[in-house]
C-alpha positions, 0 to 999 in steps of 0.5 A: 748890302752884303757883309763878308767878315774878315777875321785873322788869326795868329795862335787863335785856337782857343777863341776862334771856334766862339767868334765863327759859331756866333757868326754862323746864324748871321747873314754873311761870309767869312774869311778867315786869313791864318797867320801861320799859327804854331797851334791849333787855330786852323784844324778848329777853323776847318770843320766849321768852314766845312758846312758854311759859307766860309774860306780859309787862307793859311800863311805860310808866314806871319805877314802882319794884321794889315796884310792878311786883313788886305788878303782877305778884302781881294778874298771878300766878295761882299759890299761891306768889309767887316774887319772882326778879331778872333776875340769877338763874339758877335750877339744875335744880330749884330751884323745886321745892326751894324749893316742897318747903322750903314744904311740909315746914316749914309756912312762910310765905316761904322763900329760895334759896342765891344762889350766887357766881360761885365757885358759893358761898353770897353769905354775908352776902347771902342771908339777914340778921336783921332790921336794928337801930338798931345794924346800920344806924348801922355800916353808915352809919358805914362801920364794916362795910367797915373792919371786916366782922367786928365783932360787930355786923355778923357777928350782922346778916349771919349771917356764922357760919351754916351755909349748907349747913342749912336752918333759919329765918330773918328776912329772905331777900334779895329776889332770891330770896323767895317767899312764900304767896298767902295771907301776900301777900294779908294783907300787901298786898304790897311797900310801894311807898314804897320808891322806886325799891329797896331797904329793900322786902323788909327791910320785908316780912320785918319785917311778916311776922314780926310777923304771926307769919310764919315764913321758912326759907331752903333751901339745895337751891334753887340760884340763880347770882346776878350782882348789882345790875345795875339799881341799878349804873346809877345815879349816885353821887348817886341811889344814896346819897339812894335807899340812905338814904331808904329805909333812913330810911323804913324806920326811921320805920316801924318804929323809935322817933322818937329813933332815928330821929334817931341814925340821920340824925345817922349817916347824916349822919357816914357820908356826909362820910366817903365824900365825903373818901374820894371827893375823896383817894381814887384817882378824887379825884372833884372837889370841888365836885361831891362837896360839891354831892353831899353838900349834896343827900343831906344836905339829903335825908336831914333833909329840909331 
């Protein structure tokens, strides 16, 4: 089997030098889809592109993570399509454990160990279960951060798994997938209307899984991962209509209507927490900006 990693990047130039370097003594391609970085990301893409088996595709535009991963697919040339941030620098060999992992198991997508920078599995990241009504109300609703541990929340990050086994799983992150051509093919791919990220590789997973797809996580593939460099960028605003629109485009595809609505009602609640959290929290971010902030989102999220 042949990998080809499909790497995008959005004002990535003070990571994407590491992520291409520990790729270098792998066996196998590089795509590299640029979404119109303001920085220095493609001159630090372009002299190691130079000397290996890599190509470059500037955007002119910044099209959204699920585009630009699609662009690099109709690029890729291999039979497994590694989807891979910027952020992730890959340890000696693991793309071939991650390629072993395929072949032993019969899988149609597989994910890496994302490691910490303590060198730890980022429990409760690397992999989850496929979201609930449940699951994502508690998350809207701040119940997860004021108690991680709930019952609910432990089953939908998989806070209890051994992350030193390899076993099946439903939802890998989408810092580190890959995934068959043939089970690319048949899905056609990320859907691009989650703009710009997030709530893309949950709906992957979930449409695989439907498909009878299985999924395996694969601990021996070591991946040091840094984290949401890219979506750190955004505004506090852009964040939450991002965050939530996905995760409501999410659910109208794959919830019923009446839990959609449970959902917005959620989101809803969870956001005037968040925003008298902002106002009397240390920052006291002003009011009339985070009312301003919350009106936007809200009006958003009910699409008013």
């Amino acid at each position: 089997m042949r990998c080809t990693a499909i790497i995008v990047t959005h004002n990535s130039g003070a990571s994407i030098r590491a992520c291409l370097e520990a790729l270098a003594g792998e066996d196998c391609d590089i795509v590299v889809i640029d979404n119109a970085s303001a920085d220095d990301t493609v001159r630090q893409v372009e002299p190691f592109i130079a000397s290996h088996p890599a190509r470059l595709i500037a955007n002119d535009d910044n099209v959204g993570f699920a585009a630009a991963v699609n662009q690099g697919a109709r690029a890729a040339q291999g039979d497994i399509l590694l989807v891979l941030n910027p952020d992730a620098v890959a340890e000696p060999g693991a793309i071939a454990a991650l390629l072993r992992c395929i072949g032993m198991t019969g899988a149609d997508a597989s994910g890496g160990a994302l490691l910490e920078a303590d060198g730890q599995p980022a429990r409760g990241f690397a992999f989850r279960r496929i979201p609930t009504l449940a699951a994502l109300a508690f998350e809207a609703l701040l119940i997860n951060q004021l108690w991680p541990r709930n019952p609910v929340n432990r089953h939908y990050r998989c806070l209890d798994a051994d992350y030193s086994q390899p076993h099946e799983v439903e939802q890998p992150a989408g810092a580190c997938l890959a995934v068959t051509r043939t089970m690319w093919d048949k899905l056609g791919g990320f859907d691009e209307q989650f703009f710009p990220v997030w709530f893309e590789d949950v709906d992957f997973c979930k449409r695989l899984r439907d498909q009878g797809g299985r999924i395996f996580y694969c601990p021996e593939a070591r991946f040091h991962h840094g984290g949401a460099h890219s979506v750190g960028q955004l505004s506090f605003r852009a964040r939450q209509i991002f965050w939530y629109g996905n995760m409501l485009l999410y659910a109208e595809k794959h919830f019923r209507p009446a839990q959609v609505i449970i959902l917005r009602l959620a989101i809803t609640g969870g956001m005037l927490l968040r925003s008298l959290a902002a106002v009397l929290g240390a920052r006291q971010r002003p009011l009339g900006e985070t009312l301003a902030a919350y009106w936007n989102i809200t009006a958003t999220i009910w699409k008013l």
